[in-house]
Structures are given as C-alpha cells and as structure tokens.
PyMOL Python script that loads the backbone (N, CA, C, O; Angstrom):
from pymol import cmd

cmd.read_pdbstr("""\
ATOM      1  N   UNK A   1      -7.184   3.166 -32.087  1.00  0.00           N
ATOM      2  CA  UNK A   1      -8.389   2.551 -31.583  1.00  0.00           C
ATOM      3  C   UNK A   1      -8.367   2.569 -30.060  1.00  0.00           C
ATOM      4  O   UNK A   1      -7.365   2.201 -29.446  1.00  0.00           O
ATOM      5  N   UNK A   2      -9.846   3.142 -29.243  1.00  0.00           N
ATOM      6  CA  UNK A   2      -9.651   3.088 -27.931  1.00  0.00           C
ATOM      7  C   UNK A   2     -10.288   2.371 -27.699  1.00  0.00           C
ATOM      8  O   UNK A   2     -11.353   2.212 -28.296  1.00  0.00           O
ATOM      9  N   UNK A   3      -9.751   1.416 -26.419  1.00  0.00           N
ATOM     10  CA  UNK A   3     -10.562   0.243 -25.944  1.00  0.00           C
ATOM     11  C   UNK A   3     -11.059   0.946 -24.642  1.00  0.00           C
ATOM     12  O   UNK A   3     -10.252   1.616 -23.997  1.00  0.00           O
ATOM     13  N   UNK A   4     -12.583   0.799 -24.156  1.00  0.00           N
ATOM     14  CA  UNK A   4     -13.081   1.609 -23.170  1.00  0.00           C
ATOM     15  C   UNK A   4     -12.889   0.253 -21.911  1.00  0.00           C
ATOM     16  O   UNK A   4     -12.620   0.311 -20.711  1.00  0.00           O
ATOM     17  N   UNK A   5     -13.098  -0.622 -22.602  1.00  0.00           N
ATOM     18  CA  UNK A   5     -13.049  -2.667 -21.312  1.00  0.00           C
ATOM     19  C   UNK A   5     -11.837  -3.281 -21.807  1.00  0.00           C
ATOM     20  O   UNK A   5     -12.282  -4.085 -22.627  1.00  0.00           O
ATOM     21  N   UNK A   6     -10.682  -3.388 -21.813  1.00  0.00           N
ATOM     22  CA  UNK A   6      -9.900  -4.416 -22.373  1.00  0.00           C
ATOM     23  C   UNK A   6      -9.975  -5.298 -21.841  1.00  0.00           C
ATOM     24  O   UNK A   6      -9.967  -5.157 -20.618  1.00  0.00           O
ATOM     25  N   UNK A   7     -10.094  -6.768 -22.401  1.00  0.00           N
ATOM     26  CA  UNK A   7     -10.040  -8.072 -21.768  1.00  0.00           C
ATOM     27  C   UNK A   7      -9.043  -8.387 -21.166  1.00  0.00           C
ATOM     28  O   UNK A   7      -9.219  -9.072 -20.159  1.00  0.00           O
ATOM     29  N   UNK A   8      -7.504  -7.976 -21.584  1.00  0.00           N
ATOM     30  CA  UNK A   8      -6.841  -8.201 -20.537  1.00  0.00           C
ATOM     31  C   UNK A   8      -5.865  -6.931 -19.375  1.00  0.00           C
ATOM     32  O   UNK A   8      -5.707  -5.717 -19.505  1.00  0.00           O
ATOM     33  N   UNK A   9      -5.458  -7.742 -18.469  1.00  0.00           N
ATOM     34  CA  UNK A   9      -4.886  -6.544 -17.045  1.00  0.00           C
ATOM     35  C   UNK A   9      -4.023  -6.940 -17.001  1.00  0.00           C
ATOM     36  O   UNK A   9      -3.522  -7.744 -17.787  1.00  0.00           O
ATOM     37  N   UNK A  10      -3.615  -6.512 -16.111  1.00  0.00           N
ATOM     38  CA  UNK A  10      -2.470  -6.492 -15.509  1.00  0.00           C
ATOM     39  C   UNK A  10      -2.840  -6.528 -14.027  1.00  0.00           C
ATOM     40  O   UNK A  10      -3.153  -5.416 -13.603  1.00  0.00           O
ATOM     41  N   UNK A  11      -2.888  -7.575 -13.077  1.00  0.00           N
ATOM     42  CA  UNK A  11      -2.733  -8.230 -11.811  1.00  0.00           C
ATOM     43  C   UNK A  11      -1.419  -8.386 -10.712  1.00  0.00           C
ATOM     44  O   UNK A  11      -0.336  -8.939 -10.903  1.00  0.00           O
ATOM     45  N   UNK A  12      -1.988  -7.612  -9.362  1.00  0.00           N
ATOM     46  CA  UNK A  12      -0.815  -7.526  -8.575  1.00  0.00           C
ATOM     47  C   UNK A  12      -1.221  -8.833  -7.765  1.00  0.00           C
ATOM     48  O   UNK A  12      -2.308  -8.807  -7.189  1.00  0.00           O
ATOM     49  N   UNK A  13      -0.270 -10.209  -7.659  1.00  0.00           N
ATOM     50  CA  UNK A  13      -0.847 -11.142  -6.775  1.00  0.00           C
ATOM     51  C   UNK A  13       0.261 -11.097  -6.028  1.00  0.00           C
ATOM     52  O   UNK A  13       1.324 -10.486  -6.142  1.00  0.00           O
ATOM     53  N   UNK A  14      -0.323 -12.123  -4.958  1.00  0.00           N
ATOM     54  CA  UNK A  14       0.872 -12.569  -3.690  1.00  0.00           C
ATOM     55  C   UNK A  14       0.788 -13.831  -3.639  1.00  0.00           C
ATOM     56  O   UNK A  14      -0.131 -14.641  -3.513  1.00  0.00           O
ATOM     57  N   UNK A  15       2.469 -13.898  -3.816  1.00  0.00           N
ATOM     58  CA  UNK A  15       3.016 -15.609  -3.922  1.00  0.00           C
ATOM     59  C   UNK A  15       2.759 -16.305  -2.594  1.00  0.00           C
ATOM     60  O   UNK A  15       3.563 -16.008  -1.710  1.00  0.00           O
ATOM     61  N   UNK A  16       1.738 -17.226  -2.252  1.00  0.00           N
ATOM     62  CA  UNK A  16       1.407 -18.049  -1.611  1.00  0.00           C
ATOM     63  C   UNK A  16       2.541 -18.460  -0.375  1.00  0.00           C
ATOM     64  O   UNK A  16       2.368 -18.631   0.831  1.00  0.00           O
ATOM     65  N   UNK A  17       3.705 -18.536  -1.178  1.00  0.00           N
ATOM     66  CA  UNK A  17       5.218 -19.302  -0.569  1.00  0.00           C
ATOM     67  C   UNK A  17       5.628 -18.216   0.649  1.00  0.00           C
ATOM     68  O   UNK A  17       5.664 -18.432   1.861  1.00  0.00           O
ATOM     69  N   UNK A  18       5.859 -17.254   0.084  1.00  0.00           N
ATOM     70  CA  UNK A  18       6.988 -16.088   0.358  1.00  0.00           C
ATOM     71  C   UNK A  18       6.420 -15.006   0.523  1.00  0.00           C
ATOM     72  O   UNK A  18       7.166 -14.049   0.733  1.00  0.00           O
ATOM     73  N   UNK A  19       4.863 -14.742   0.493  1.00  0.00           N
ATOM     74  CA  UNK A  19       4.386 -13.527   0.225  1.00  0.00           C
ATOM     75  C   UNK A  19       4.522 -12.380  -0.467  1.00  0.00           C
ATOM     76  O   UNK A  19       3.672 -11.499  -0.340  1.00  0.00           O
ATOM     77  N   UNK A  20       5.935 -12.175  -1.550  1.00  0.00           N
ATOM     78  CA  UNK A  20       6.173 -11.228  -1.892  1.00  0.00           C
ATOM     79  C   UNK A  20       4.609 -10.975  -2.857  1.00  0.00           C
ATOM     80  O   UNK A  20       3.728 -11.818  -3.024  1.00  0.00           O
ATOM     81  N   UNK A  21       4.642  -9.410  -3.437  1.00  0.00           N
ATOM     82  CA  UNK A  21       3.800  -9.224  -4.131  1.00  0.00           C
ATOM     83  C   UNK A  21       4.312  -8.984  -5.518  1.00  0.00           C
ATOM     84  O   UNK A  21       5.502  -8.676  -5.580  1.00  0.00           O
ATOM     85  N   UNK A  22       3.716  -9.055  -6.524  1.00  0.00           N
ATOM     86  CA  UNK A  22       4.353  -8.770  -8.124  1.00  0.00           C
ATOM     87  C   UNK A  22       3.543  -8.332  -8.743  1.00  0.00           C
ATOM     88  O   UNK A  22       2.492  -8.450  -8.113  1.00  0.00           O
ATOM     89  N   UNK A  23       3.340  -7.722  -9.943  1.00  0.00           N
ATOM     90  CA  UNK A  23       2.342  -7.108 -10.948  1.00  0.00           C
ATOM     91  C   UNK A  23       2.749  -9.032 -12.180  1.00  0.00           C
ATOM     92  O   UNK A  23       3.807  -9.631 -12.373  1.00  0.00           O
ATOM     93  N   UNK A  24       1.228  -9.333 -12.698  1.00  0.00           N
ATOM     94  CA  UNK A  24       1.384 -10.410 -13.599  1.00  0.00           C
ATOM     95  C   UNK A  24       0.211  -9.923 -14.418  1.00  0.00           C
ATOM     96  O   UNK A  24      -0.860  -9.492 -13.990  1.00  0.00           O
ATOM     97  N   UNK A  25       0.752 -10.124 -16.158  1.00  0.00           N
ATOM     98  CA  UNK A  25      -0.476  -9.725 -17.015  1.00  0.00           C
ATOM     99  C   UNK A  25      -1.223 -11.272 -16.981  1.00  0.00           C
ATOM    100  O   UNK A  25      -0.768 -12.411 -16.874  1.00  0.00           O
ATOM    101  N   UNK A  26      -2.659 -10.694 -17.133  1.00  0.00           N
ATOM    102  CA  UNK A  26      -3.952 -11.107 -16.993  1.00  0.00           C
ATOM    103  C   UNK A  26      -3.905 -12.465 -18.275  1.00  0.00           C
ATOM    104  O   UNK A  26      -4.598 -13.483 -18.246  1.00  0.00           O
ATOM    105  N   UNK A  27      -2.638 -12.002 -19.583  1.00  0.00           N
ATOM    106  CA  UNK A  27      -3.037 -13.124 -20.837  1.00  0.00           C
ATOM    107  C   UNK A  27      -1.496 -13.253 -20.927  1.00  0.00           C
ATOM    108  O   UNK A  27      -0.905 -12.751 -21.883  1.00  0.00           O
ATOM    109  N   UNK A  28      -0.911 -13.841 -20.059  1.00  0.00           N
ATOM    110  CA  UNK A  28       0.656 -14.278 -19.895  1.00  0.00           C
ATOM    111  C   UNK A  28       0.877 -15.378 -20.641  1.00  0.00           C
ATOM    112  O   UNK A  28       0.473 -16.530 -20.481  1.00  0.00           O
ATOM    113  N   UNK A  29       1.650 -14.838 -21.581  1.00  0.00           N
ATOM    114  CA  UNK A  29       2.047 -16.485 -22.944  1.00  0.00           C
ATOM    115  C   UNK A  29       3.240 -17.298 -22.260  1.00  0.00           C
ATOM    116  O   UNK A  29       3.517 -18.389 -22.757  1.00  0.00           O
ATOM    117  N   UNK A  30       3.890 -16.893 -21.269  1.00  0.00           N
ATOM    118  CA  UNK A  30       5.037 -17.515 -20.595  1.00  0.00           C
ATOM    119  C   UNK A  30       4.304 -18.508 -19.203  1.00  0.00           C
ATOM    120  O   UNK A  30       3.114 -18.796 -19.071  1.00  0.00           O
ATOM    121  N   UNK A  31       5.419 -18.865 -18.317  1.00  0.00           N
ATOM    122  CA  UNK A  31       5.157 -18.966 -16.785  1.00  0.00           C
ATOM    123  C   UNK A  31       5.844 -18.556 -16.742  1.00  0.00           C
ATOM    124  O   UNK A  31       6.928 -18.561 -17.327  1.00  0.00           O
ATOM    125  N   UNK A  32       4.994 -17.584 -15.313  1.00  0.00           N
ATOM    126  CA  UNK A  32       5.421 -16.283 -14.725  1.00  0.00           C
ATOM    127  C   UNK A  32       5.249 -17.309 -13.313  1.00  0.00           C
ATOM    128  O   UNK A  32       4.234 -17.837 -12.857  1.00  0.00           O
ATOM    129  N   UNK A  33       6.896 -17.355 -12.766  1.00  0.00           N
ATOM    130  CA  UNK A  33       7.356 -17.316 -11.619  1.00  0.00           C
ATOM    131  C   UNK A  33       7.648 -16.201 -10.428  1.00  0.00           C
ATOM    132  O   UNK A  33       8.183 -15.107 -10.609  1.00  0.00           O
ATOM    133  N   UNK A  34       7.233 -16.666  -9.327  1.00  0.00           N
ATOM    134  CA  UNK A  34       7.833 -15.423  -8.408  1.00  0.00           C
ATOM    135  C   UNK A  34       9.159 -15.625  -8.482  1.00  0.00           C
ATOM    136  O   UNK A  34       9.857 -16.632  -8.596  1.00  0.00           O
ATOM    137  N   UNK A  35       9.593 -13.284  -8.306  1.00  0.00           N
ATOM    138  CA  UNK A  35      10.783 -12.755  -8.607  1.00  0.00           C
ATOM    139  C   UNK A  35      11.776 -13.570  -7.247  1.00  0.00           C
ATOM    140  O   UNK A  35      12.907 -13.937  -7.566  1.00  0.00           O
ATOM    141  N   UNK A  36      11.282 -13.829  -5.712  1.00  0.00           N
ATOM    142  CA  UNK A  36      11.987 -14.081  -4.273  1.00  0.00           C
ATOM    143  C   UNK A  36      12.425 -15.381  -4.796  1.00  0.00           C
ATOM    144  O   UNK A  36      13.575 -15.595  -5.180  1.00  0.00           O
ATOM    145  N   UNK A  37      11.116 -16.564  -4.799  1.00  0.00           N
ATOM    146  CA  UNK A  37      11.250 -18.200  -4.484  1.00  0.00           C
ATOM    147  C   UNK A  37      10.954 -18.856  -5.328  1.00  0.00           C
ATOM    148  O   UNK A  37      10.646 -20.031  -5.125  1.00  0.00           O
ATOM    149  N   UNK A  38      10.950 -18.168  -6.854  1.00  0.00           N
ATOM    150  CA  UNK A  38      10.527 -18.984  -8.091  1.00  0.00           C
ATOM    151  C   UNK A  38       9.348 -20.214  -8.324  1.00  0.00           C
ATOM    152  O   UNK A  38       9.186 -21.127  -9.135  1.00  0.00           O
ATOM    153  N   UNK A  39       8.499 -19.594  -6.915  1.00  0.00           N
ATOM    154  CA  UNK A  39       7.023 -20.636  -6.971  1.00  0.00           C
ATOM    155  C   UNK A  39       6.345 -20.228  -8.509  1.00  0.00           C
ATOM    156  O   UNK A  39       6.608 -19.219  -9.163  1.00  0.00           O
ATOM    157  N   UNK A  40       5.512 -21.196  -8.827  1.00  0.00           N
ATOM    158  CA  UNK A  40       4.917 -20.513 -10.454  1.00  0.00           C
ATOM    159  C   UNK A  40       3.585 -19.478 -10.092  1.00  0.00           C
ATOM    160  O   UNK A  40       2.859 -19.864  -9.176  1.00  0.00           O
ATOM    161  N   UNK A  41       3.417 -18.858 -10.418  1.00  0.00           N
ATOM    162  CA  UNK A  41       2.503 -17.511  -9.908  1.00  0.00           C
ATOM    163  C   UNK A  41       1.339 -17.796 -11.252  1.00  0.00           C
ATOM    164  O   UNK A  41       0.122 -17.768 -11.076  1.00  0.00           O
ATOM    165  N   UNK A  42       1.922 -18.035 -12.432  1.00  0.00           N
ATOM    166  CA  UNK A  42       0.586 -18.134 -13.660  1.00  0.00           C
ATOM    167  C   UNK A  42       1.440 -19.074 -14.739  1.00  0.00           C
ATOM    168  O   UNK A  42       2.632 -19.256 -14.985  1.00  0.00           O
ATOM    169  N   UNK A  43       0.012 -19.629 -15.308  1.00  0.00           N
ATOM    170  CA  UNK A  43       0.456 -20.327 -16.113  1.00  0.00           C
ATOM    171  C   UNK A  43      -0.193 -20.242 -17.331  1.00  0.00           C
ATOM    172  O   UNK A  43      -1.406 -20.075 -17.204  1.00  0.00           O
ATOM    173  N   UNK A  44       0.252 -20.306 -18.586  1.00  0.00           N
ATOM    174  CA  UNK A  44      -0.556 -19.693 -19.702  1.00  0.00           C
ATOM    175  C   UNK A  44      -1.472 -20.610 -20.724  1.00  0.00           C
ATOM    176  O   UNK A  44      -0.704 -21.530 -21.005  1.00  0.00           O
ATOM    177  N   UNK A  45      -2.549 -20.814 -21.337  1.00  0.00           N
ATOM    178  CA  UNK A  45      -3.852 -21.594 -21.117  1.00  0.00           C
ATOM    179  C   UNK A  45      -3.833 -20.746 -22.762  1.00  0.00           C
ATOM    180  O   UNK A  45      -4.660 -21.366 -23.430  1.00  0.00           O
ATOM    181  N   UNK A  46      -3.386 -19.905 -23.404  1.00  0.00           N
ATOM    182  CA  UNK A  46      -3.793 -19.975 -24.996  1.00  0.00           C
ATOM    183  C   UNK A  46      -4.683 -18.388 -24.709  1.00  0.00           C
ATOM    184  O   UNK A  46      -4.519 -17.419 -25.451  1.00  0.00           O
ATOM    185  N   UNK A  47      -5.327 -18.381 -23.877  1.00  0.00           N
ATOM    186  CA  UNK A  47      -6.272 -16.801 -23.482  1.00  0.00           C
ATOM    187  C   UNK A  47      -5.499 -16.731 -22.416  1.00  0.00           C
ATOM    188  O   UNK A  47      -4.288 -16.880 -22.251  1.00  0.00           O
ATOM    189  N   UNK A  48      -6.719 -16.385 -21.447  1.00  0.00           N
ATOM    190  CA  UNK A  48      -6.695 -15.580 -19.978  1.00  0.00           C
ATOM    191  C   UNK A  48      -5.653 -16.530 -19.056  1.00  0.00           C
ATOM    192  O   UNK A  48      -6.030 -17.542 -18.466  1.00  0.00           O
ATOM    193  N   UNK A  49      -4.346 -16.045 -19.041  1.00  0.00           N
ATOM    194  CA  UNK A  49      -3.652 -16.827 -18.015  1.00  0.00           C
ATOM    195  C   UNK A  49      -4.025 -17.422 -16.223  1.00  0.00           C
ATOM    196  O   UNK A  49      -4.313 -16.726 -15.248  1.00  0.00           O
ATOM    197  N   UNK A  50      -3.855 -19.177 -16.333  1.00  0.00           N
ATOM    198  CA  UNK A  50      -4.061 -19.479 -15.282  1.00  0.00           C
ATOM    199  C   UNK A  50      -3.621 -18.851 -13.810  1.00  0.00           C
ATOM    200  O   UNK A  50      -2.397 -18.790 -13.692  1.00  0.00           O
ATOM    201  N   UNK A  51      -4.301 -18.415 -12.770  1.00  0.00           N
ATOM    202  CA  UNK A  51      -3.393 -17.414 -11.881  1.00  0.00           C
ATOM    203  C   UNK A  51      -3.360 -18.628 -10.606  1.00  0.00           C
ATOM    204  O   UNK A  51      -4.448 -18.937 -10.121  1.00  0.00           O
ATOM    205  N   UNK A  52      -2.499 -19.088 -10.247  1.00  0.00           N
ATOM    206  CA  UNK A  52      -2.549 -20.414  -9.152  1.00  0.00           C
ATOM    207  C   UNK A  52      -2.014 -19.615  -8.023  1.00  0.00           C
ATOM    208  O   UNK A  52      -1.263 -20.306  -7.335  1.00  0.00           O
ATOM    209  N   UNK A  53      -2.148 -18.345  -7.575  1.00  0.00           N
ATOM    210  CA  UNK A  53      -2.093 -17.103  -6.321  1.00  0.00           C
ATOM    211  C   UNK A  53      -3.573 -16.487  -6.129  1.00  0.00           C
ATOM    212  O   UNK A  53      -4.536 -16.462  -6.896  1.00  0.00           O
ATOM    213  N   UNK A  54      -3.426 -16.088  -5.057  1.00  0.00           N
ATOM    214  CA  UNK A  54      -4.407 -14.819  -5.016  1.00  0.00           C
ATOM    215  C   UNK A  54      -4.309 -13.438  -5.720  1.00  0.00           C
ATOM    216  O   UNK A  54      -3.242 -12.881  -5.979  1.00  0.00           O
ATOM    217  N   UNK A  55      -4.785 -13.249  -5.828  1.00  0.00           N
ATOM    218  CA  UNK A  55      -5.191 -11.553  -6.653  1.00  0.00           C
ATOM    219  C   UNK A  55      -5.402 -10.929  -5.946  1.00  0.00           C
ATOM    220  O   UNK A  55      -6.601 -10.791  -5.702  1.00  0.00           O
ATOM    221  N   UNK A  56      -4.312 -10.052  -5.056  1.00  0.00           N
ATOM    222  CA  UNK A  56      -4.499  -8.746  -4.307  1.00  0.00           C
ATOM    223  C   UNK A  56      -5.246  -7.604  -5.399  1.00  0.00           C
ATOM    224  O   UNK A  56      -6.198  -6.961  -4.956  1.00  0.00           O
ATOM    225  N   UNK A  57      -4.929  -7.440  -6.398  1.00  0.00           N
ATOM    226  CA  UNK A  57      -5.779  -6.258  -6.814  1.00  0.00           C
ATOM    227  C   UNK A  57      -5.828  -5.865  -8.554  1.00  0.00           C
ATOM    228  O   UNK A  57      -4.825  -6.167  -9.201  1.00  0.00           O
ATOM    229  N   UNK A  58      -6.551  -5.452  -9.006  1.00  0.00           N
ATOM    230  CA  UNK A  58      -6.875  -5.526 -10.494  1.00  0.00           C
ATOM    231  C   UNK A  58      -6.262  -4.201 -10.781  1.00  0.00           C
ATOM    232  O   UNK A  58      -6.557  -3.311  -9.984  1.00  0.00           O
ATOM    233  N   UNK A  59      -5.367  -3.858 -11.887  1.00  0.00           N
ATOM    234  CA  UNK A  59      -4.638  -2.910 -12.430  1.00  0.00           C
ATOM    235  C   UNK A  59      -5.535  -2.648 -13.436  1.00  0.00           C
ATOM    236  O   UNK A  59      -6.066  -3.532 -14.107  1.00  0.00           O
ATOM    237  N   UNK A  60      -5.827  -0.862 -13.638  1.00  0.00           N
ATOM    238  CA  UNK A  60      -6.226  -1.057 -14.818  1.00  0.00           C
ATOM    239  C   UNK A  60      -6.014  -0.328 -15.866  1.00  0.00           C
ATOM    240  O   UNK A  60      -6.480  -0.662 -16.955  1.00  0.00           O
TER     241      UNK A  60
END
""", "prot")
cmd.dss("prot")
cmd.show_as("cartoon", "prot")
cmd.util.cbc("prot")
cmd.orient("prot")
C-alpha cells in the first residue's frame, strides 16, 4: 500500500538548551530527549507527538 500524505514525519528540531539539532518522529510513543543535555525535545500524547522545540525542518 502507497501512502501519497502520511500523517506522520519525521522532524529535525533544535534543542532550545544546547542547540544541538536531531531528527524526532512526528508520532513518538516514548520521550524523546536531546542526544548533548537530555532536555525533553517531545513528548508523546497517544497521536501526533508533543514537540516542546522548534522545528527546523519537515522530513519527508
């Protein structure tokens, strides 16, 4: 089956703290901490994971 829109991505954000940048999926069942300073980068909500960073850029 090809999906032409998938609802979810894959998101490169930058940790607020430390600036590093990371790739985080869009429907993250974990918390996803940054890899540098272990700030929480997303938090997971049942769907579309909470993203508490900015979103440098949409993967697709």
């Amino acid at each position: 089956m090809h999906m032409e829109n998938p609802e979810s991505k894959f998101l490169k954000v930058k940790c607020k703290k430390c600036k590093n940048e990371q790739i985080v999926f869009s429907k993250a069942c974990n918390e996803v901490k940054c890899l540098i300073c272990e700030t929480v980068l997303a938090k997971p909500t049942g769907g579309h994971a909470e993203i508490l960073t900015s979103v440098v850029e949409v993967l697709g």
